[in-house]
Structure formats: structure tokens, C-alpha cells
C-alpha positions in Angstrom: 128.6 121.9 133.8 132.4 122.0 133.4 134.2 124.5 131.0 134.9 121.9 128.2 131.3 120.8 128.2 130.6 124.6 127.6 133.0 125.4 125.3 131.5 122.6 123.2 127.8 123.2 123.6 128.9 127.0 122.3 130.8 125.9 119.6 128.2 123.8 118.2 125.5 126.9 118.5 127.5 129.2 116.8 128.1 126.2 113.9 124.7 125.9 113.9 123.4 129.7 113.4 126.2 130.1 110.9 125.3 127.5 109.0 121.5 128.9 108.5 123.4 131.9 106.6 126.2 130.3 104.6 125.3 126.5 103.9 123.3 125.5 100.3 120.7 123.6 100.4 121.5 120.0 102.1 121.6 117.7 99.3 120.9 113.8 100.6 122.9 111.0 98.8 121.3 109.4 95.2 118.0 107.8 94.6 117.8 104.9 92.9 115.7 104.6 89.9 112.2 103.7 90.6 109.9 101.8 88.5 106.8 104.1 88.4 103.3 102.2 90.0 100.0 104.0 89.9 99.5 106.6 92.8 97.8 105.3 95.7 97.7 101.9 95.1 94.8 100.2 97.3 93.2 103.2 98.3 91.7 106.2 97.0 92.0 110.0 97.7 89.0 111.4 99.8 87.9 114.4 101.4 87.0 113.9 104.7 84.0 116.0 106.6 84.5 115.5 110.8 82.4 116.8 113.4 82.6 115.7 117.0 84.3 116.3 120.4 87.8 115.4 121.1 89.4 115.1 124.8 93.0 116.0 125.0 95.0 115.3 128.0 97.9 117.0 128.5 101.5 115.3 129.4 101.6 117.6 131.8 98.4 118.9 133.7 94.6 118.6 132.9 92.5 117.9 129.8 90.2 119.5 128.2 87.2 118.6 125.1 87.4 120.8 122.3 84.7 120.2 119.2 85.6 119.5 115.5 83.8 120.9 112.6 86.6 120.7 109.8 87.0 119.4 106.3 90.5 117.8 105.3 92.1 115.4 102.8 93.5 111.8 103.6 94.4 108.4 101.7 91.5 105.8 102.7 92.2 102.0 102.3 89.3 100.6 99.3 87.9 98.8 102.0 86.5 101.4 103.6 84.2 103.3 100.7 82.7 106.4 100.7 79.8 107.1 102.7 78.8 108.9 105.7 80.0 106.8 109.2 78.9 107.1 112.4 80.8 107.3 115.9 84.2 106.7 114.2 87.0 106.7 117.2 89.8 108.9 116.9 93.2 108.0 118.8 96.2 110.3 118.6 97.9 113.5 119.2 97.1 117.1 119.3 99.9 119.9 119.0 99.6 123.3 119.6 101.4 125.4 116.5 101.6 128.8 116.6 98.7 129.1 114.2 96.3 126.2 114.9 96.1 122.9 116.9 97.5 120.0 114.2 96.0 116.3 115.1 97.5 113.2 113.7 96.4 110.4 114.7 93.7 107.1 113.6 90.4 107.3 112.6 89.2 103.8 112.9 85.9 103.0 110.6 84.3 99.0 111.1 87.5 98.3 112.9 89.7 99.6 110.3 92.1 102.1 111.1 94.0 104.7 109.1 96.2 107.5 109.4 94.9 111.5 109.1 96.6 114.6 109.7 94.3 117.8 110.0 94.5 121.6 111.5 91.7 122.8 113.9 91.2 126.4 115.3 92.8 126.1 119.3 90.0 125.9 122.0 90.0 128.2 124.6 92.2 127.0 127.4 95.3 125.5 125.7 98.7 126.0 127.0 100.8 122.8 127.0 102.3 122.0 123.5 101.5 118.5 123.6 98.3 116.4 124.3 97.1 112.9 123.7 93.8 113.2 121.4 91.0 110.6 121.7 87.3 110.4 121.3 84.3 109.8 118.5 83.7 111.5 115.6 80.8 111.5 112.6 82.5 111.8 109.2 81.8 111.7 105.6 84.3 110.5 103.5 84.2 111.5 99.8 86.6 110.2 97.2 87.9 113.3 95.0 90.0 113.6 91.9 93.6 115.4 92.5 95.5 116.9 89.8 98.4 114.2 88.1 101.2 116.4 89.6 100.2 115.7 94.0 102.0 113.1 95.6 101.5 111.1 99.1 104.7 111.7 100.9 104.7 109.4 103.8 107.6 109.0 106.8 107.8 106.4 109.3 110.8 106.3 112.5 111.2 103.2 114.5 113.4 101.2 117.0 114.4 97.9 116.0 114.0 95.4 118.8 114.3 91.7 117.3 116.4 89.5 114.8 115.1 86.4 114.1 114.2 85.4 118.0 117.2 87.8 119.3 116.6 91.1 121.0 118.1 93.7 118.8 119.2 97.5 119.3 118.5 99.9 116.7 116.8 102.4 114.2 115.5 102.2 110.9 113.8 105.2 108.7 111.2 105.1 105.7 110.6 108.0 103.4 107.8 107.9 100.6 106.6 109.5 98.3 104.0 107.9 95.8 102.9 109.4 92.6 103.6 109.2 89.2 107.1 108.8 89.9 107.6 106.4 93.1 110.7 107.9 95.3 111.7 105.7 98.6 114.4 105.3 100.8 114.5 102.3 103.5 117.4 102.2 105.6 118.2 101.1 109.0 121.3 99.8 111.4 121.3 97.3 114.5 123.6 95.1 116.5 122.5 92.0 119.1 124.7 93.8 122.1 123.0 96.5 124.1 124.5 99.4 123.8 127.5 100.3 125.7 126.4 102.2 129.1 127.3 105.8 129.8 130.1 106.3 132.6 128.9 109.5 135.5 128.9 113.0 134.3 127.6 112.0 130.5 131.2 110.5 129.5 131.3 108.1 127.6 133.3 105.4 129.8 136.6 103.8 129.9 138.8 101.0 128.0 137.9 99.1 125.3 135.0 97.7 123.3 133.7 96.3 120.0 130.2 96.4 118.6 129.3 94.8 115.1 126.2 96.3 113.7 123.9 95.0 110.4 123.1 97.5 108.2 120.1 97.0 105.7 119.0 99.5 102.9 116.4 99.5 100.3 118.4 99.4 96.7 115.5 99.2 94.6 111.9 100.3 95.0 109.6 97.5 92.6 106.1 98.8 94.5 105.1 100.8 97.0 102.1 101.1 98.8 99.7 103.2 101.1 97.0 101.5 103.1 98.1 98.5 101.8 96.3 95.1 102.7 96.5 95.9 106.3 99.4 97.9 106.0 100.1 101.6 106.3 102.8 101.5 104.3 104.3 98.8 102.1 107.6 98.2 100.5 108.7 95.1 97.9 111.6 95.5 96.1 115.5 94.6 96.5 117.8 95.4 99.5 121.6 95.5 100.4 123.2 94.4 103.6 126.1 94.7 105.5 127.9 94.2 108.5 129.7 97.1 110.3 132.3 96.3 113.0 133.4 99.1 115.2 136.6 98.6 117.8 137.3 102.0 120.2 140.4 101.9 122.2 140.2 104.6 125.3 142.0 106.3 128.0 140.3 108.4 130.1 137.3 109.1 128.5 139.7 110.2 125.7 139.2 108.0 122.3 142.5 106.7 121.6 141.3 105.1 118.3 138.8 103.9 116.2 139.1 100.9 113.7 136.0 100.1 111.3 135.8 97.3 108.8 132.7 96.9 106.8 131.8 93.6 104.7 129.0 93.3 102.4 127.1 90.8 102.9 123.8 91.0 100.2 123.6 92.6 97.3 120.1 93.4 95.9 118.2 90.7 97.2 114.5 90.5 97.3 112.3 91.4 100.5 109.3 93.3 101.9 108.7 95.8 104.4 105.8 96.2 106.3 103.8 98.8 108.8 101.1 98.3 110.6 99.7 100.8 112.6 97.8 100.0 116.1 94.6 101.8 117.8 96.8 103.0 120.6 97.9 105.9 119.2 97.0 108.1 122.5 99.7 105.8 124.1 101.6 109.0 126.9 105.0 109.2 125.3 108.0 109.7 127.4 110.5 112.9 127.4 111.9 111.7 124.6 110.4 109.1 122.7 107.2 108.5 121.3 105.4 105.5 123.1 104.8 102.7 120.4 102.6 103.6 117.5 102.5 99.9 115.6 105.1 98.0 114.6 106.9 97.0 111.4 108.6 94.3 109.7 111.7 93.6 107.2 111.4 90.1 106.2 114.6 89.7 103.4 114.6 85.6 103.2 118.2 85.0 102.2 118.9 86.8 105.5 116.8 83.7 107.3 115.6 86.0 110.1 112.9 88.9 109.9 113.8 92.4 111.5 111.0 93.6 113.8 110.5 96.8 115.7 108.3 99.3 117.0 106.9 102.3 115.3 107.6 105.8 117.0 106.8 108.3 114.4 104.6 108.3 111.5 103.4 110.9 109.3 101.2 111.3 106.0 100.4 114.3 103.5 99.5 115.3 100.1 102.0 117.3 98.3 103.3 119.2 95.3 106.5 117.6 93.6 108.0 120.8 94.4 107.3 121.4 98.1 109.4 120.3 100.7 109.8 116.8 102.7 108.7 116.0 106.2 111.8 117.6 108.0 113.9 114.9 109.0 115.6 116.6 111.8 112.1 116.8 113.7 113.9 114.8 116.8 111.0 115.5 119.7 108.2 115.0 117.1 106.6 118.9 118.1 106.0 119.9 114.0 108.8 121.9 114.0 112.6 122.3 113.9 113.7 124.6 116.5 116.2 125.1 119.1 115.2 122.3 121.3 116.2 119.4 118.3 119.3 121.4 117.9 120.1 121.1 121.3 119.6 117.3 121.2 122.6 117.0 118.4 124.4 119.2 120.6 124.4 116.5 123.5 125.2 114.1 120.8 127.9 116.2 118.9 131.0 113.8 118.4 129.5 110.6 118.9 130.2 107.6 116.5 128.0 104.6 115.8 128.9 101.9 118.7 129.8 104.6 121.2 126.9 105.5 124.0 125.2 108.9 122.6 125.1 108.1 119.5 121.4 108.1 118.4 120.7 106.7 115.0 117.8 109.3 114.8 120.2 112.2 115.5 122.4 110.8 112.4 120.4 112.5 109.5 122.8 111.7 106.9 123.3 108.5 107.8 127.0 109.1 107.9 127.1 106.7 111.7 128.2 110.0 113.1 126.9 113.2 114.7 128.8 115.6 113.4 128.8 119.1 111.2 126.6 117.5 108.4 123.7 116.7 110.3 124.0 120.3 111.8 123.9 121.0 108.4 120.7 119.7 107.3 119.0 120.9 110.7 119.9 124.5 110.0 118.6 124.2 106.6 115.5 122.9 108.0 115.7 125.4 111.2 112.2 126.6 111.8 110.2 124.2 109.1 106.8 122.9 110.3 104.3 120.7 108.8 
């Protein structure tokens, strides 16, 4: 590692640990008013009795069974009603906390599937912090009443891979939370050129280059629903979009400049967004990505093409008003924010939207750049789980 590389991996450490002592609370940009729907939509609130064996296979080594005897709560489509089931399959992940082993993952009931999140005690024999989870379950689902003030915050992170019949290359983020007072945010960026490759040694290459990206965001929320018709989570309402044209000039690996021009190109047009949810949850990820969990859609018809893409992340809870979001800055998906997502802005520190390392999941604040506000919000959120 050379000594500029080191000089700025340090710099952006000690940013980082300064910011946990001196920055407020990170403040994300204005909601739009929401028109308020009735919680839950099509689906009900149940409690959710599970006993069973689960195998989980490590990413690493072996696998071992551990058995479930544990009572949680979840969001259950109306199709499904309460009763006792049978053999229900399981497919999903198992992490191991420093408390307990959290699962996420699908219980699928008559071929429906839905998401849970519950905590078991660890079975003897863990070690690795991931595993794939899989196996049958009985379960006894029984609809309960909760108090007017919970929510259902959902989150979902994806790759956008098509436009229209186009391949596509880039990101978009959902953020829900349902209730008496609906609050969502939808946004997402991608451009029809691959990405621009990386030069040896982690530069960023030579010369010149433009890339012209869409950019799509959700203006207006008109409903919003959980277990939806099919769909895990589901989004109507009005949407802006624009186009985002970035030319670099360099000179040895050294940005001479940077030109951006942005045109609008909709304004608060109607469309829906969709996520559905797949039984291959167990799917092995990679280092650094989740392998796909479903897939979603963003079909805005004055556009004339639907935005398709994979789903790499997706997470439910109940909540209080007052308690805090999903951590956003969760980049390796282990239920907390520690030192190793840190370390993945600090690879990315300095890069710009249309440049090689810049990862739209790394861009927190949307901003389309990696820079001291996103190390911002990830020391707020430093050591956060869920």
C-alpha cells in the first residue's frame, strides 16, 4: 500500500471516530406529505409460535441443525389466516449477534411466502457470523391487536439491471414505514453504459469519459402496502425524474475536472413500485453482495419503459414512532454498523457518481458522492444493530 493510500485511509478513520463525538444527529433531507392509509393494508398483525429444526451452512466451513421453539411477531398476507400449519419451509439467513442468533428469512405457508425476522438462543457450535438458514417448521399464527402508536418499518436495497429491454447499471432504495401516518422514500439512479473499469493498483484510470445517468424518486406517497397482492411491499403514488450527465477530464489518475448538468425530465407523474420476494432466500451470497432475494419493479408509464432489478437486502419490523430506523449504512448486511462498513466508505472515500468506486449503496445521503456526510451518518449510526 503506498503512502498516499495510507495517509487517506487514516485520514478518513480519524474523521470517522471524531465525528461519533462531535456530529448531531444526521438529519436526512424532507418528507413529503403523506396521505395517511390504514396500517397494514392486506394483512394483519400476528404472533407467530415456531418449532422445528433449522440447518445452517456456513459461508465458510460446515453446517450444523439447531432446533426452534420461539414466539415472535410478523405481518401475514389475509390470505394466509390464522391457524396452526404444518411443515411450513423456511429459507433465509441466520446471523450470529453478540446476544442471540437473528434469522430473517421466508416462511412459505400453501405456497405463499412472507417475510419474518426473529432471535433464537445460539446452538452450541457456532462460530462463523454468517449462515444460510433452511428447513421445516410447525407454526401457529395468531392475529393480535397492537397498540395505535406501532408502525411496520420496512427497507428494501437492490441493483437495477433493465430499462425497458436495455441492460441497466444501478441502485435504488425503499424505506417504509406504515401506520397511522404513512412515511416513504423511493429513490434510485442508473445509466445504460457499464460502469467505467478500474485501472491496476485501485486507480481510477486515465483520460476522459462521460456517463449520463436517470434518476427517479418517489414525490408523493398515495398508498402503501405490506404483503400486498403478491407483493412484499407496494408503492402507488407520484414520481420525479431526471437525467444526470457527468463529463471527468483526467491526467494521471489526477481529476482535472468535473462538469455536471442535470435536466428534469418528469415532474410528479403517476407509477407503481413493486417487490416481490422469491423462495431462494438461502441463495450463498458473495463477499460483498447479497445473492438475489426477488426482484422489483418501477413501472412510471410516461417514461414508456419499466425499471427492473434484483432485490439484495430486505428487512421488516414492528416499531415505536420513536425508535430508530433500519440503519442505512448496514453495507455487508451483518445487523450491525461497525468498523468493517466503515472501512468500505473508506475504499470509496472521494468517489463521484460516474467514476469507478462509486457505490450508490455507500452514498447514504444520496448526495452522488462519498464523502464526509455519509461518514457522517455512519458514525451516528456506529455500533447500531437490529
Amino acid at each position: 500500500m503506498n503512502n498516499k493510500r495510507i495517509a487517506k485511509y487514516a485520514a478518513v478513520f480519524v474523521t470517522m471516530f471524531a465525528l461519533l463525538v462531535v456530529v448531531p444527529a444526521y438529519a436526512p433531507g424532507p418528507q413529503f406529505p403523506q396521505i395517511p392509509k390504514p396500517p397494514y393494508g392486506k394483512a394483519y398483525p400476528a404472533q407467530i409460535n415456531a418449532t422445528g429444526k433449522l440447518t445452517l451452512k456456513s459461508f465458510v466451513s460446515g453446517s450444523l441443525d439447531t432446533t426452534i421453539n420461539t414466539v415472535f411477531a410478523s405481518v401475514v398476507p389475509n390470505i394466509i389466516p390464522p391457524a396452526e400449519y404444518a411443515n411450513v419451509g423456511f429459507q433465509g439467513f441466520a446471523t450470529n449477534c453478540s446476544k442471540n442468533l437473528k434469522l430473517d428469512g421466508l416462511l412459505i405457508v400453501n405456497g405463499i411466502n412472507f417475510w419474518v425476522a426473529f432471535a433464537v438462543d445460539k446452538p452450541q457450535g457456532i462460530s462463523d457470523k454468517m449462515y444460510s438458514a433452511s428447513g421445516q417448521l410447525d407454526i401457529n399464527i395468531t392475529e393480535i391487536t397492537l397498540t395505535p402508536e406501532k408502525i411496520t418499518e420496512a427497507m428494501m436495497k437492490g441493483n437495477i439491471t433493465q430499462f425497458g429491454g436495455s441492460d441497466a447499471f444501478g441502485f435504488l432504495e425503499a424505506h417504509a414505514k406504515v401506520g397511522s401516518h404513512n412515511i416513504t422514500d423511493v429513490h434510485g439512479s442508473f445509466t445504460l453504459q457499464p460502469p467505467p473499469r478500474t485501472g491496476e493498483d485501485d486507480h481510477e484510470g486515465s483520460g476522459n469519459f462521460t456517463v449520463s445517468h436517470y434518476i427517479v424518486n418517489l414525490a408523493n406517497a398515495t398508498n402503501v402496502e405490506l404483503n400486498f397482492d403478491g407483493s412484499a411491499l407496494y408503492v402507488e403514488g407520484f414520481w420525479n425524474v431526471y437525467n444526470r450527465t457527468v463529463t471527468v477530464t483526467r491526467i494521471d489518475h489526477e481529476e482535472e475536472t468535473t462538469v455536471v448538468n442535470i435536466k428534469t425530465l418528469l415532474e410528479n407523474v403517476t407509477g407503481e413500485f413493486n417487490v416481490t420476494l422469491t423462495s431462494n432466500a438461502a441463495s450463498v451470497p458473495d463477499r460483498s453482495r447479497w445473492k438475489t432475494l426477488g426482484n422489483f419493479t418501477l413501472d412510471i408509464p410516461a417514461l414508456n419503459d419499466v425499471i427492473k432489478g434484483n432485490v439484495l437486502f430486505y428487512q421488516t419490523r414492528f416499531a415505536d414512532p420513536g425508535d430508530r430506523d433500519i440503519p442505512t449504512c448496514d453495507f455487508n448486511q451483518d445487523h450491525v454498523v461497525n468498523i468493517l462498513d466503515i472501512n468500505q466508505l473508506a475504499k470509496a472515500f472521494g468517489a463521484k457518481l460516474g467514476t469507478p468506486k462509486y457505490d450508490p449503496e455507500l452514498d447514504v445521503n444520496s448526495d452522488f458522492a462519498i464523502n464526509i456526510f455519509d461518514l457522517a451518518a455512519a458514525g451516528h449510526q456506529f455500533g447500531q444493530d437490529y
